[in-house]
PQR file with spaces between the fields and no chain letter, atoms N, CA, C, O and H, PARSE charges and radii, in Angstrom:
ATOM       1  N    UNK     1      -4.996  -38.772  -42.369 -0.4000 1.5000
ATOM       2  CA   UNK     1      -6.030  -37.736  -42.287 -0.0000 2.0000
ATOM       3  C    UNK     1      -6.418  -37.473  -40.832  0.5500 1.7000
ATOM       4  O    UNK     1      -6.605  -36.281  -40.586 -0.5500 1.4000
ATOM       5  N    UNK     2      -6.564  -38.239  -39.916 -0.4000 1.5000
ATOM       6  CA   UNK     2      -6.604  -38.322  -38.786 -0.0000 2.0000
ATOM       7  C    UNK     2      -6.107  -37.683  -37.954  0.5500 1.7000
ATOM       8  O    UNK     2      -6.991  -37.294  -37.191 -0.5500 1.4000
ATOM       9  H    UNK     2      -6.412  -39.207  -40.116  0.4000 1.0000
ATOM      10  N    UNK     3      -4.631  -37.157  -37.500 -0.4000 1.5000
ATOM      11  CA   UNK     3      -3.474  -36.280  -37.582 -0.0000 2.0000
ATOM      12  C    UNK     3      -3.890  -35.552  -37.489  0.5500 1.7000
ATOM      13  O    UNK     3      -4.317  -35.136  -36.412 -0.5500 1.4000
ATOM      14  H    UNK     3      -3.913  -37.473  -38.120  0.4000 1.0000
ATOM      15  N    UNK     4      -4.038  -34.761  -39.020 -0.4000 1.5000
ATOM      16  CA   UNK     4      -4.199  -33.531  -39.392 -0.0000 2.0000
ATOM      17  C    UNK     4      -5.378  -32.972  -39.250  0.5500 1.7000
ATOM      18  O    UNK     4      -5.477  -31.766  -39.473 -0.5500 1.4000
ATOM      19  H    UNK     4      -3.691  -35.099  -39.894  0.4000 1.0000
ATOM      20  N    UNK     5      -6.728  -33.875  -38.775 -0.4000 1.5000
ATOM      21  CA   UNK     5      -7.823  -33.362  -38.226 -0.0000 2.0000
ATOM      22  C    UNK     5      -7.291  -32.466  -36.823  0.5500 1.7000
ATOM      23  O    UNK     5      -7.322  -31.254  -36.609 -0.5500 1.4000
ATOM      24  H    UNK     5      -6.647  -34.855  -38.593  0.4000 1.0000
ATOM      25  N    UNK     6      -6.743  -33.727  -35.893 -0.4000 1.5000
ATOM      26  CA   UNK     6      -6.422  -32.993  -34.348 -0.0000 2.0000
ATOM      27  C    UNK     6      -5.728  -31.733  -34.697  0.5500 1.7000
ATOM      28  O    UNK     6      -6.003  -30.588  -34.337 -0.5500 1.4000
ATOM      29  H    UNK     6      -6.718  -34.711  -36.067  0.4000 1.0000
ATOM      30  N    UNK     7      -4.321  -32.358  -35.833 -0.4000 1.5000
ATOM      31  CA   UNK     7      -3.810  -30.797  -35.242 -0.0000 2.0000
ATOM      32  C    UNK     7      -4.699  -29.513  -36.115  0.5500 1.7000
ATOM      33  O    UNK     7      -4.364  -28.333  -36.011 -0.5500 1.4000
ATOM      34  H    UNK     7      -4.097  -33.287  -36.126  0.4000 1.0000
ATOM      35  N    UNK     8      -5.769  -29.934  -36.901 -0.4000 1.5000
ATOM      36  CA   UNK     8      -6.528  -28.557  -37.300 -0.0000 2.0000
ATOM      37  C    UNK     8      -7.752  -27.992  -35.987  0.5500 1.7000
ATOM      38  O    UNK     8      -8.128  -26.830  -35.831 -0.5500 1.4000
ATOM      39  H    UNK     8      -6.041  -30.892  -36.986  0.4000 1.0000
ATOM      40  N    UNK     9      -8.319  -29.600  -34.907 -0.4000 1.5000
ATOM      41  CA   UNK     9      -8.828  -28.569  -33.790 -0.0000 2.0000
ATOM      42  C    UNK     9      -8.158  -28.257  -32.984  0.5500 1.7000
ATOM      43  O    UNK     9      -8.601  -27.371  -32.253 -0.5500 1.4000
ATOM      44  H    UNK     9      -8.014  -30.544  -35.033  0.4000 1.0000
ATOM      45  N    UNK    10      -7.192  -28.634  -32.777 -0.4000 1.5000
ATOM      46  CA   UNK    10      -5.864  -27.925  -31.533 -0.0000 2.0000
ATOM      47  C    UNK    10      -5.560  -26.351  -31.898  0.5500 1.7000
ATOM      48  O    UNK    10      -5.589  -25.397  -31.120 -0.5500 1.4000
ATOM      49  H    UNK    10      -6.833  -29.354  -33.371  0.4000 1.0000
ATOM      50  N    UNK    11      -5.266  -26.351  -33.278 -0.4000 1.5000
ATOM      51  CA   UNK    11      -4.775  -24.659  -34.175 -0.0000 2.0000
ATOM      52  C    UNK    11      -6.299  -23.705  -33.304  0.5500 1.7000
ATOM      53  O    UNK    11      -6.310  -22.951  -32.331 -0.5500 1.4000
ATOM      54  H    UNK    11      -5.242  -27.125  -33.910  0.4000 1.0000
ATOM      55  N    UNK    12      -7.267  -24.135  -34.093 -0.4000 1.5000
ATOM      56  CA   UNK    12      -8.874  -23.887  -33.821 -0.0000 2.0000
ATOM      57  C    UNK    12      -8.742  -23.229  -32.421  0.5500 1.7000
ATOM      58  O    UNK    12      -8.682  -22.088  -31.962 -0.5500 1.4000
ATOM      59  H    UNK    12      -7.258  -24.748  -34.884  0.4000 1.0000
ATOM      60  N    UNK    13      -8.721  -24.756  -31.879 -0.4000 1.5000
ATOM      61  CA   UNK    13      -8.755  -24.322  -30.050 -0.0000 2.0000
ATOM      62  C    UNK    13      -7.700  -23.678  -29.844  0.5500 1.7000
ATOM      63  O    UNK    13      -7.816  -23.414  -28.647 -0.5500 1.4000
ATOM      64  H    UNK    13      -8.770  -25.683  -32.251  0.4000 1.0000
ATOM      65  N    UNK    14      -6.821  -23.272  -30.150 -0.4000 1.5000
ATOM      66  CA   UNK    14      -5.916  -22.279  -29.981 -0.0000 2.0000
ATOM      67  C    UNK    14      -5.807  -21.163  -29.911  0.5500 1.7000
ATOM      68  O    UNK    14      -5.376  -20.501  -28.966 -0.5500 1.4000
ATOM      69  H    UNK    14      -6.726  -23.486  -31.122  0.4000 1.0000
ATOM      70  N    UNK    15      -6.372  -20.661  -31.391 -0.4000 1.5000
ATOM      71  CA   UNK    15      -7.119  -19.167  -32.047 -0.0000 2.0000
ATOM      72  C    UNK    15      -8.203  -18.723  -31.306  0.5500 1.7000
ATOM      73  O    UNK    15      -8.137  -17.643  -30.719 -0.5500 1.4000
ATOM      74  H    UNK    15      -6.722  -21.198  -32.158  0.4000 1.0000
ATOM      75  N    UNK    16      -9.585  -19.696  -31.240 -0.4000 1.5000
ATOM      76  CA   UNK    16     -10.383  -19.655  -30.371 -0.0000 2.0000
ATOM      77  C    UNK    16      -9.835  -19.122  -28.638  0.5500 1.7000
ATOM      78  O    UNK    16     -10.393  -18.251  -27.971 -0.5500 1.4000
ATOM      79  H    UNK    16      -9.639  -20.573  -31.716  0.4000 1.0000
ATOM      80  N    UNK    17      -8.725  -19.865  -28.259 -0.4000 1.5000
ATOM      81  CA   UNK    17      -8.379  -19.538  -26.376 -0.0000 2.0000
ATOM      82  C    UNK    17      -7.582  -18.181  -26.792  0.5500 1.7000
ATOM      83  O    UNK    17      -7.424  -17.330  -25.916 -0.5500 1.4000
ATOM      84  H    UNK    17      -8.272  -20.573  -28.800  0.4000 1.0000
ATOM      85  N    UNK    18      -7.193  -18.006  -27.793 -0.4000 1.5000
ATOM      86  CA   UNK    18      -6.255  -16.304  -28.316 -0.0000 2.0000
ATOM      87  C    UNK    18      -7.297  -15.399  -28.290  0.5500 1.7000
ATOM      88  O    UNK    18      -7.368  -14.476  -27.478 -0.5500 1.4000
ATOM      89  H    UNK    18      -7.321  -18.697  -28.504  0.4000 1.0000
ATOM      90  N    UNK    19      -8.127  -15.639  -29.173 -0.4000 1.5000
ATOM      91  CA   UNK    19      -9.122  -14.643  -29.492 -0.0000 2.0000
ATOM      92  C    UNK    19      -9.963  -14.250  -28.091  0.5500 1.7000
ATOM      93  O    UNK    19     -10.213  -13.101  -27.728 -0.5500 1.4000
ATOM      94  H    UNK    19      -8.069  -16.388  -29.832  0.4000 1.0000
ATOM      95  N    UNK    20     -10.336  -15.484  -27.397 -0.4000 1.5000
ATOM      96  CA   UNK    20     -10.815  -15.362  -26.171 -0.0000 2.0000
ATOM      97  C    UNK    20     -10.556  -14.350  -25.133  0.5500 1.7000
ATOM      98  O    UNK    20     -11.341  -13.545  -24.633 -0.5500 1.4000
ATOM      99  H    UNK    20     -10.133  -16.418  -27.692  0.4000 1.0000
ATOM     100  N    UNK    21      -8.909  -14.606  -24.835 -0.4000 1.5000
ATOM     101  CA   UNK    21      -7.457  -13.878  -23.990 -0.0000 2.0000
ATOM     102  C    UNK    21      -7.880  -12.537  -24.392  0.5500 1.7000
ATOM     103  O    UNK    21      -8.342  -11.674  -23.645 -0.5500 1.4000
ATOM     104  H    UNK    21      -8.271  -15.260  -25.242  0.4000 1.0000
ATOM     105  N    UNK    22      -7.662  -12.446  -25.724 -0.4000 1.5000
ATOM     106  CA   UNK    22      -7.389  -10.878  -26.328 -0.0000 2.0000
ATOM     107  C    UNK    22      -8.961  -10.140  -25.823  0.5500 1.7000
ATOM     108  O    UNK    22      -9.125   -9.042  -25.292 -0.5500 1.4000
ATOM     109  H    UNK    22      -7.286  -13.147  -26.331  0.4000 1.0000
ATOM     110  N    UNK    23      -9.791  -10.967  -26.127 -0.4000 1.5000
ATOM     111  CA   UNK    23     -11.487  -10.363  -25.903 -0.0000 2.0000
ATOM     112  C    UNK    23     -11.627   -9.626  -24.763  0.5500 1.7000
ATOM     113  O    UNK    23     -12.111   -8.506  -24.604 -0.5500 1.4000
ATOM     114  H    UNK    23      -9.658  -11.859  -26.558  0.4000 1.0000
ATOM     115  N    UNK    24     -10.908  -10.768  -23.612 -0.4000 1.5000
ATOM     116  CA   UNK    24     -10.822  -10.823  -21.673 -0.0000 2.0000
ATOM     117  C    UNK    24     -10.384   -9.276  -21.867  0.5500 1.7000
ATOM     118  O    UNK    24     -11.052   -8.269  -21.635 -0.5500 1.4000
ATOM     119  H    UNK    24     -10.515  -11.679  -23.741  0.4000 1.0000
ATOM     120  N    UNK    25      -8.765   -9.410  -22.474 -0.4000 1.5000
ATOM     121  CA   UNK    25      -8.366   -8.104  -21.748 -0.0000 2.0000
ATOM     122  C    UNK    25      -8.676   -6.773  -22.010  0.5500 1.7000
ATOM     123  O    UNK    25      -8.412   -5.783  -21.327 -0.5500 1.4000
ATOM     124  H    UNK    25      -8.222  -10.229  -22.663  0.4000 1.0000
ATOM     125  N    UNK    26      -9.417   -6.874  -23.347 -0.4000 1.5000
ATOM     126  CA   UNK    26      -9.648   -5.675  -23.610 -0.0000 2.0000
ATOM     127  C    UNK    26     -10.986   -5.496  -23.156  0.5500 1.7000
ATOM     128  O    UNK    26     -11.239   -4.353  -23.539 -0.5500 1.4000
ATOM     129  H    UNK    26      -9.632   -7.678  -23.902  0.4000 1.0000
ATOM     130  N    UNK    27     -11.919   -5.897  -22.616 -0.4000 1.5000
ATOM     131  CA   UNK    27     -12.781   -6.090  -22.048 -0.0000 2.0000
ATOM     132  C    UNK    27     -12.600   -5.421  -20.467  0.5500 1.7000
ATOM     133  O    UNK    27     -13.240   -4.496  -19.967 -0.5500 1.4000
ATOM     134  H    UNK    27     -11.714   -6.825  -22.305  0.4000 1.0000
ATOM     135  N    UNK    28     -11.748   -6.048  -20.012 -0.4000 1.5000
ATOM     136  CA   UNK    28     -11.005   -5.358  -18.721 -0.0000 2.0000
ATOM     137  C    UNK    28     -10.538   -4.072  -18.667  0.5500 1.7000
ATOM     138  O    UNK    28     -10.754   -3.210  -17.816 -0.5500 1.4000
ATOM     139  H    UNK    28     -11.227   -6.799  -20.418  0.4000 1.0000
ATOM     140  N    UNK    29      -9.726   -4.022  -19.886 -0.4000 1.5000
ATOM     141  CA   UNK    29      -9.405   -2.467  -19.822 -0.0000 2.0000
ATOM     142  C    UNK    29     -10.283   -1.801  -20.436  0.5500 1.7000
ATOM     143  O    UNK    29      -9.709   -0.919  -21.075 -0.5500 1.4000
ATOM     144  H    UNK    29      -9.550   -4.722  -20.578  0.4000 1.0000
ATOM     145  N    UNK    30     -11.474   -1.759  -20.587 -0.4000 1.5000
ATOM     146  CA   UNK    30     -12.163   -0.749  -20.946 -0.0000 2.0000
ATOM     147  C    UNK    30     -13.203   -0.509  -19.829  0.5500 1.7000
ATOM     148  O    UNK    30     -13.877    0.521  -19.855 -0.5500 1.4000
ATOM     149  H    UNK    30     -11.940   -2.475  -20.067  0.4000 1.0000
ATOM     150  N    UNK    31     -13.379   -1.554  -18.711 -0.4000 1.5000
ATOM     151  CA   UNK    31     -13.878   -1.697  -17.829 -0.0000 2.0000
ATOM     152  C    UNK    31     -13.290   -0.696  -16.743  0.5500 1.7000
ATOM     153  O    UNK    31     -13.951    0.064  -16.035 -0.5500 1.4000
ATOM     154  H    UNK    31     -12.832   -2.390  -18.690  0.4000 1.0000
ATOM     155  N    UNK    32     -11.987   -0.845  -16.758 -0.4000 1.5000
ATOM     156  CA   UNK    32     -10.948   -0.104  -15.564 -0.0000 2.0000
ATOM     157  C    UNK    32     -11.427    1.161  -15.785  0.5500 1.7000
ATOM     158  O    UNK    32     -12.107    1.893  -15.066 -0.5500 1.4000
ATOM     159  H    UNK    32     -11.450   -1.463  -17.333  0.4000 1.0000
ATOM     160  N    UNK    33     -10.754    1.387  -17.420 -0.4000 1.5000
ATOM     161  CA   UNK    33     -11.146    2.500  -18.109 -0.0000 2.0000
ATOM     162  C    UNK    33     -12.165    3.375  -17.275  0.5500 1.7000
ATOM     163  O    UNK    33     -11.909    4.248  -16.446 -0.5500 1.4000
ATOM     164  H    UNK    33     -10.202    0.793  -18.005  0.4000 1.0000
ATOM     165  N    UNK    34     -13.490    2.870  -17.748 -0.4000 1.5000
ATOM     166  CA   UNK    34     -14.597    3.539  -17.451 -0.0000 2.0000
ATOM     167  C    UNK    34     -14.946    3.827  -15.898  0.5500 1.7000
ATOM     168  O    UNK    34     -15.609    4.767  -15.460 -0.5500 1.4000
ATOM     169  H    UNK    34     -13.698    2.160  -18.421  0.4000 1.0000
ATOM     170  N    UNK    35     -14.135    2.446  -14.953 -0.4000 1.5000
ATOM     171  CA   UNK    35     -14.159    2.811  -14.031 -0.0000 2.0000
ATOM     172  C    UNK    35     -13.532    3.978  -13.139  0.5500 1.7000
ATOM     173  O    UNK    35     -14.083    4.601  -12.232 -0.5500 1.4000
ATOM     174  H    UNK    35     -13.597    1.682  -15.310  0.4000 1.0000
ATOM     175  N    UNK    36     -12.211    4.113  -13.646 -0.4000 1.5000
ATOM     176  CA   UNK    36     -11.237    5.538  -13.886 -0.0000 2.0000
ATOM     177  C    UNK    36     -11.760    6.904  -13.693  0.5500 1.7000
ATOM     178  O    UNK    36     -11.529    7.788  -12.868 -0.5500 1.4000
ATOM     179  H    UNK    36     -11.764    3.607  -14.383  0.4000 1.0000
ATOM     180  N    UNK    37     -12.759    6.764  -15.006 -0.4000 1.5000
ATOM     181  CA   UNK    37     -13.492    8.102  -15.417 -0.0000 2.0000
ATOM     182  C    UNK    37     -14.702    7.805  -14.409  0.5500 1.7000
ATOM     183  O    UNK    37     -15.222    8.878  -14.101 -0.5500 1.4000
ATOM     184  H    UNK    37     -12.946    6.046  -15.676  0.4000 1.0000
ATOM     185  N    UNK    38     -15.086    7.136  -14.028 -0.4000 1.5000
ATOM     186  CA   UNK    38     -16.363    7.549  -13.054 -0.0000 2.0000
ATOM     187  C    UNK    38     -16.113    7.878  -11.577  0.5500 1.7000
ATOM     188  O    UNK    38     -16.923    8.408  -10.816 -0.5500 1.4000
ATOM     189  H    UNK    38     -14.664    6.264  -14.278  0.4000 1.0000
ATOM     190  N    UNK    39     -14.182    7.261  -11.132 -0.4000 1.5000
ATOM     191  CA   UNK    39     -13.904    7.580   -9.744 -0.0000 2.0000
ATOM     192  C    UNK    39     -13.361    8.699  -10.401  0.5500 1.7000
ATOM     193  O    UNK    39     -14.000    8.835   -9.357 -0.5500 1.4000
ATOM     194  H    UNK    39     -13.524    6.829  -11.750  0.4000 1.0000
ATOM     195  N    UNK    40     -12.913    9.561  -10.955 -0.4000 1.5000
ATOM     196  CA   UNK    40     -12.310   10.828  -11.256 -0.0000 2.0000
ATOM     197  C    UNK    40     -13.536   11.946  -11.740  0.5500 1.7000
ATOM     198  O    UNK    40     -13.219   13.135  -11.779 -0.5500 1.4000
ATOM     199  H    UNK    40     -12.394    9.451  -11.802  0.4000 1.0000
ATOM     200  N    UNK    41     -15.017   11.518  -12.128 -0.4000 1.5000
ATOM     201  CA   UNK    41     -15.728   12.075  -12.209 -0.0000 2.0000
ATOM     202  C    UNK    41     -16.286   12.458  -10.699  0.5500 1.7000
ATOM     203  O    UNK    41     -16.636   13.593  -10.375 -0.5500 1.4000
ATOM     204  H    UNK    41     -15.275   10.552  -12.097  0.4000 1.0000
ATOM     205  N    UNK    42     -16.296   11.763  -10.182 -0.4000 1.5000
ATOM     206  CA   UNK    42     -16.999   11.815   -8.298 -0.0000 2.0000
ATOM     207  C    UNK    42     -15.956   12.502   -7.957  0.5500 1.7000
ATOM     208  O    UNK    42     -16.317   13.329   -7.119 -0.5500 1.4000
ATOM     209  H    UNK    42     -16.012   10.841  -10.445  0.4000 1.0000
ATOM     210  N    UNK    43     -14.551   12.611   -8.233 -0.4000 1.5000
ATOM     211  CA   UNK    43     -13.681   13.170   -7.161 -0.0000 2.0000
ATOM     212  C    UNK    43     -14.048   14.555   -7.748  0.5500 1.7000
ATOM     213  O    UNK    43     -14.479   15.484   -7.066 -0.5500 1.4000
ATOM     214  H    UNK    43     -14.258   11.940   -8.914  0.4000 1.0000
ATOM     215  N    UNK    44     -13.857   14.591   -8.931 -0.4000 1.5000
ATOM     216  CA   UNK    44     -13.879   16.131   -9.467 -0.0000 2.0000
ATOM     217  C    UNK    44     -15.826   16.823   -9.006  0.5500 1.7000
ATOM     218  O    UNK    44     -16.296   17.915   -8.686 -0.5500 1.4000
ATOM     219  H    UNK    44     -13.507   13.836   -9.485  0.4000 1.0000
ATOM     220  N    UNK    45     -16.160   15.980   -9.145 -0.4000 1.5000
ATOM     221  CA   UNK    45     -17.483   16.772   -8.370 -0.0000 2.0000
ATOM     222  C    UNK    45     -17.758   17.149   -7.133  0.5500 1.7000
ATOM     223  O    UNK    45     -18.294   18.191   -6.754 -0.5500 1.4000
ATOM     224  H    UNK    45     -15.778   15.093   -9.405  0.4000 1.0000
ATOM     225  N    UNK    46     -17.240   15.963   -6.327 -0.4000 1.5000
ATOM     226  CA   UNK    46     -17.009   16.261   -4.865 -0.0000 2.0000
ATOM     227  C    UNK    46     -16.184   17.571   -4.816  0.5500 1.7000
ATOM     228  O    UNK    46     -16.700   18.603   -4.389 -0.5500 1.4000
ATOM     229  H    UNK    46     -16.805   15.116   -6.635  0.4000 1.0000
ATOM     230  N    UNK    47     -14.897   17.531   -5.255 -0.4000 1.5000
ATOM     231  CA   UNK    47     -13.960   18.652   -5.008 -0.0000 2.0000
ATOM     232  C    UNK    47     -14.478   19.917   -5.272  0.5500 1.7000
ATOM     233  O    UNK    47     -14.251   20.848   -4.499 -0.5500 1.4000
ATOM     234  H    UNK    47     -14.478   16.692   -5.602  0.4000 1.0000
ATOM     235  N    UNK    48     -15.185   20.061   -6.335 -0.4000 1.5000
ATOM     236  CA   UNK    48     -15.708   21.201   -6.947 -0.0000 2.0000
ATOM     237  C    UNK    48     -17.171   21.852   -5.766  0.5500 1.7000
ATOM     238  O    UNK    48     -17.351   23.010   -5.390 -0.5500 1.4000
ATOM     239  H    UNK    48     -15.368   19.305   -6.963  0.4000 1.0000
ATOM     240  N    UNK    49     -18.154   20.373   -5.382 -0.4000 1.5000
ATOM     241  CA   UNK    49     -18.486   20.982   -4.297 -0.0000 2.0000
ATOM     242  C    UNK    49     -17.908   21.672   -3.078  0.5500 1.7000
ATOM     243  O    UNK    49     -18.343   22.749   -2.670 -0.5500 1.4000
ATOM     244  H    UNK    49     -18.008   19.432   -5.687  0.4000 1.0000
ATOM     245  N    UNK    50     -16.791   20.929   -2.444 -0.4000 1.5000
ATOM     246  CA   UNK    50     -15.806   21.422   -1.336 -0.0000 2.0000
ATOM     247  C    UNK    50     -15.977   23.043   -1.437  0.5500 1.7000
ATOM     248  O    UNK    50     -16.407   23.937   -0.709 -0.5500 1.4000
ATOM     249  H    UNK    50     -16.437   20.054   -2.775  0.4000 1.0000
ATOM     250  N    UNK    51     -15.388   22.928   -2.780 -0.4000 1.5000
ATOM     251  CA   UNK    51     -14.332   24.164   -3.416 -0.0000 2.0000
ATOM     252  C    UNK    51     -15.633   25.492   -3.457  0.5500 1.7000
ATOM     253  O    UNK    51     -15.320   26.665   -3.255 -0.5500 1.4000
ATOM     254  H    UNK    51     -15.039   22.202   -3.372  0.4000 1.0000
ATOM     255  N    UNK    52     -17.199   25.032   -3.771 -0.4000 1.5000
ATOM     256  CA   UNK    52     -17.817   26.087   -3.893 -0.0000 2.0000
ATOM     257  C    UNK    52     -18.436   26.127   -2.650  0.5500 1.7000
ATOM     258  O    UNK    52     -19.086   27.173   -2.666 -0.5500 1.4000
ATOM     259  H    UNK    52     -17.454   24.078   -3.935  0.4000 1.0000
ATOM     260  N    UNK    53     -18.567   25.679   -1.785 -0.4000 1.5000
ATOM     261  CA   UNK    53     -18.741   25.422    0.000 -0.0000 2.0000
ATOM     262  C    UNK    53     -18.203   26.448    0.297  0.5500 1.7000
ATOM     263  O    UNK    53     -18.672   27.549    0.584 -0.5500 1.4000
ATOM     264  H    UNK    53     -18.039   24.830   -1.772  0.4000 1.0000
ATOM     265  N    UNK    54     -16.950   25.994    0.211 -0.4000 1.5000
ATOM     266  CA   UNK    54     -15.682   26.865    1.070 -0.0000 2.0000
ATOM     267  C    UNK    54     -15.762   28.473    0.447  0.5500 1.7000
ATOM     268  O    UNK    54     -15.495   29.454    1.142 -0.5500 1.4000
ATOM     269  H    UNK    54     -16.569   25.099   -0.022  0.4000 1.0000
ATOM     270  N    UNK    55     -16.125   28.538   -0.801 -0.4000 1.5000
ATOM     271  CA   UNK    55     -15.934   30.305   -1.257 -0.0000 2.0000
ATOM     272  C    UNK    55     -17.278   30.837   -0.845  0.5500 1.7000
ATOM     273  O    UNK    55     -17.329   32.042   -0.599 -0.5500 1.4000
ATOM     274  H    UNK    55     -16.342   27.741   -1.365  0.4000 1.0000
ATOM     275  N    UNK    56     -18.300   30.170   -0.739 -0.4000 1.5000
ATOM     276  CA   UNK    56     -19.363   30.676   -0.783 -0.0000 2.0000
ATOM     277  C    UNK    56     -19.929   31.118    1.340  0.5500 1.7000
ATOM     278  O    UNK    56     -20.765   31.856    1.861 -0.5500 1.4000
ATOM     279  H    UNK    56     -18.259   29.191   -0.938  0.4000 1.0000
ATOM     280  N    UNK    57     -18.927   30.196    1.828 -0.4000 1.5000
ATOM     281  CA   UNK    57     -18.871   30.304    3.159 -0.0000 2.0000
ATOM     282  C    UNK    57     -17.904   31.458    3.359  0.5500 1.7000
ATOM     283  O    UNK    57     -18.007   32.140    4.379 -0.5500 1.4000
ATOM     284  H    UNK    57     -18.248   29.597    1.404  0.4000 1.0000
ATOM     285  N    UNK    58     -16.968   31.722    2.449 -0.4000 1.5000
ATOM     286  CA   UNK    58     -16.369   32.581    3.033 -0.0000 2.0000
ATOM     287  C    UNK    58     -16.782   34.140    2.467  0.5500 1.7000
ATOM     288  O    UNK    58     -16.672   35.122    3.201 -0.5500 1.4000
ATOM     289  H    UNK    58     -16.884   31.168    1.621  0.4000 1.0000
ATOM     290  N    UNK    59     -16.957   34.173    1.965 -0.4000 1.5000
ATOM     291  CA   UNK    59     -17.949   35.067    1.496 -0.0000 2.0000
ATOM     292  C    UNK    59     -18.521   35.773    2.392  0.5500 1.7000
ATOM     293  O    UNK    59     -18.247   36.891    2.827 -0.5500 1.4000
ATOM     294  H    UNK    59     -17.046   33.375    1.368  0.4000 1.0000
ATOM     295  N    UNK    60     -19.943   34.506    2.827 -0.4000 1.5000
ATOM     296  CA   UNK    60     -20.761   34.871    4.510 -0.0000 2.0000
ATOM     297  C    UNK    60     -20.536   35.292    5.099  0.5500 1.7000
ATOM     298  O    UNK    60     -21.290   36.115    5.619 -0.5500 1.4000
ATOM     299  H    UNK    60     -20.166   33.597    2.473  0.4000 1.0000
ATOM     300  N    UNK    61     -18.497   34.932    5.777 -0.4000 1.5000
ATOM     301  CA   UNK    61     -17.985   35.169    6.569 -0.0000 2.0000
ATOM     302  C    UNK    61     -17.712   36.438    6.895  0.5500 1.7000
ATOM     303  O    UNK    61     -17.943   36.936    7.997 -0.5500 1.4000
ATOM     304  H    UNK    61     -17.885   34.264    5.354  0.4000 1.0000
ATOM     305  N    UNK    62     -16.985   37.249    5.515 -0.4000 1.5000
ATOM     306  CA   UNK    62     -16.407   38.105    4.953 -0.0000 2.0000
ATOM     307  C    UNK    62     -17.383   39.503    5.492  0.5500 1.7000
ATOM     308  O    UNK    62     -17.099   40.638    5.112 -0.5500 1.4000
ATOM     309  H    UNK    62     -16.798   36.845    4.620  0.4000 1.0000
């Protein structure tokens, strides 16, 4: 009985360090993720300012 205790918390601690792994990475990638969309949100706002700078200056110019 003894045995088959360890190898039932080894399985345990196993599933447990799997489940863990799997938690980490998807955890990470949803992290990147979001980080993704918030540097592509700033670029696209920045740009879009540039972009209405530049027409609205030229305009003035015009």
């Amino acid at each position: 009985m003894g045995v088959l205790k360890w190898i039932a918390y080894g399985l345990t601690g196993s599933l447990i360090a799997a489940i863990w792994l799997v938690g980490g990475a998807v955890i990470a990638a949803i992290a990147s993720l979001i980080g993704v969309i918030l540097v592509g949100a700033a670029v696209a706002g920045f740009a879009t300012f540039v972009i209405k700078d530049y027409v609205e200056g030229k305009k003035d110019r015009s």
